[in-house]
N, C-alpha and C positions, 0 to 999 in steps of 0.2 A: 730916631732909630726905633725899629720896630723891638718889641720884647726878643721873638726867636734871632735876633743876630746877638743882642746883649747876650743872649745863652750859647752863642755859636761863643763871641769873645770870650766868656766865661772860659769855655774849655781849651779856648786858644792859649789864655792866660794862665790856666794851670797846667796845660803841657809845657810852656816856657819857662816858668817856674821850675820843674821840675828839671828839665835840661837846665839849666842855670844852675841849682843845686848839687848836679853829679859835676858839672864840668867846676864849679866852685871845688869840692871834694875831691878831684883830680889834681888840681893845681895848687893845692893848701899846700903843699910839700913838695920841695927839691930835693935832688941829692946836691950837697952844698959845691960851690961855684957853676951851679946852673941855672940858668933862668926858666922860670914857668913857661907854659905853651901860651898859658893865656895870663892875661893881667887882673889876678884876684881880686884887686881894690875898682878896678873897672866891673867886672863880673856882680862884686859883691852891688856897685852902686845902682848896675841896672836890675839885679836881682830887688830890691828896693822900692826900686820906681815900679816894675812890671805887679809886685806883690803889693804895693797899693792901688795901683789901678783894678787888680784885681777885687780888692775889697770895697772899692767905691762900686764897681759894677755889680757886684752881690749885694749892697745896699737896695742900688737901683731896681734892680730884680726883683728883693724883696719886699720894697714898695711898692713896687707894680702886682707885684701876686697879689699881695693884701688887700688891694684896692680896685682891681681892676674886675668886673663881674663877666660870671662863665654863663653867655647866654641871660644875662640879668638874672640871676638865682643866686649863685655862688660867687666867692670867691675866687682866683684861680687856685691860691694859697688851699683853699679849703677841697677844690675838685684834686690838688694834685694830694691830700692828706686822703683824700676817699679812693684816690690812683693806690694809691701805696698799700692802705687797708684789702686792697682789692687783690694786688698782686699776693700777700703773704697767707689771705686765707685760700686763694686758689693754690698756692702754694702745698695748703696744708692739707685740703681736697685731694688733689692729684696725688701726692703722700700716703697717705691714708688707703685713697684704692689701689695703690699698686702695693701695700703692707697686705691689704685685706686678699690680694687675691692668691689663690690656695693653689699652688702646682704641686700633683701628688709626684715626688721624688722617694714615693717608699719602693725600695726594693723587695721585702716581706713583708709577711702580715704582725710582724712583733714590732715594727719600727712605730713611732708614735704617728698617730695620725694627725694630724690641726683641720680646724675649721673655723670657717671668718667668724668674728663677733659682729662685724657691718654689711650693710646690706652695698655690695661694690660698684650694683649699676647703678643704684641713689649718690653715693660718692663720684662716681665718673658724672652722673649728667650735674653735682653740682658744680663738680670743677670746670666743668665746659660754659657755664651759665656764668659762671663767675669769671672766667675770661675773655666772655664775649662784652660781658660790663665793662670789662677793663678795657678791652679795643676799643670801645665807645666813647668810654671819658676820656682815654687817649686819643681820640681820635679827635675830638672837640678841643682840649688841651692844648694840641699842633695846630690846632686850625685859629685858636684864638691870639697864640704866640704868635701869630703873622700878619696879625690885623689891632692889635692891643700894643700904644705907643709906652715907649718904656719913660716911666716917673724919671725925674732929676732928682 
């Protein structure tokens, strides 16, 4: 099994989990001489099986990240901690110049005036530069999931 389907099951496995859990929580409780829709001790047993399957394949995963090199350099573990890093300062780039930019909304001249403390077109081309990085190791990231066999 290649890594990107272990990551497809992954989120297979927590969407069914999660239905399992509501429909558990629906059926915890009758009004008394009624029977459940569904059978809680069956629900509860696959809920069990599916939530360990789930934790063996997040093992798997995280062996493979660990282990498996991004382009012979990295990690994958380590290119998706530099994905992450990438997204929250573009994050805070794009923030920033859209804080810093100045719409004069004064109606009089007694109204207070502001002016940026940042220089806005340096904050927009860093957030642009910093997203194109992110598409990149993103982009390498999906392309390695596909070709990168996932650890036992």
């Amino acid at each position: 099994m290649k890594l990107a389907e272990a990551l497809i099951l992954r989120a297979d496995y927590q969407k069914r989990i999660e239905q399992l859990k509501q429909r558990l929580v629906r059926n915890a409780k009758v009004q008394e001489g009624d029977d459940p829709a569904e059978n809680p001790t069956e629900l509860l047993a696959e809920y069990e099986r599916v939530s360990q399957q789930l934790v063996t394949i997040i093992q798997q995963i995280n062996k493979t990240n660990a282990n498996a090199l991004l382009e012979g350099q990295l990690t994958i573990a380590d290119a998706i901690a530099m994905r992450d890093g990438l997204r929250h300062k573009h994050g805070l780039y794009t923030a920033l110049a859209e804080a810093a930019t100045i719409t004069q909304e004064r109606y009089s001249r007694s109204e207070v005036k502001f002016q940026s403390t940042l220089n806005v077109a340096h904050m927009q081309k860093q957030a642009d530069d910093l997203a194109r990085q992110y598409r990149e190791l993103d982009t390498k990231l999906q392309s390695a999931n596909w070709v990168t066999d996932l650890q036992p």
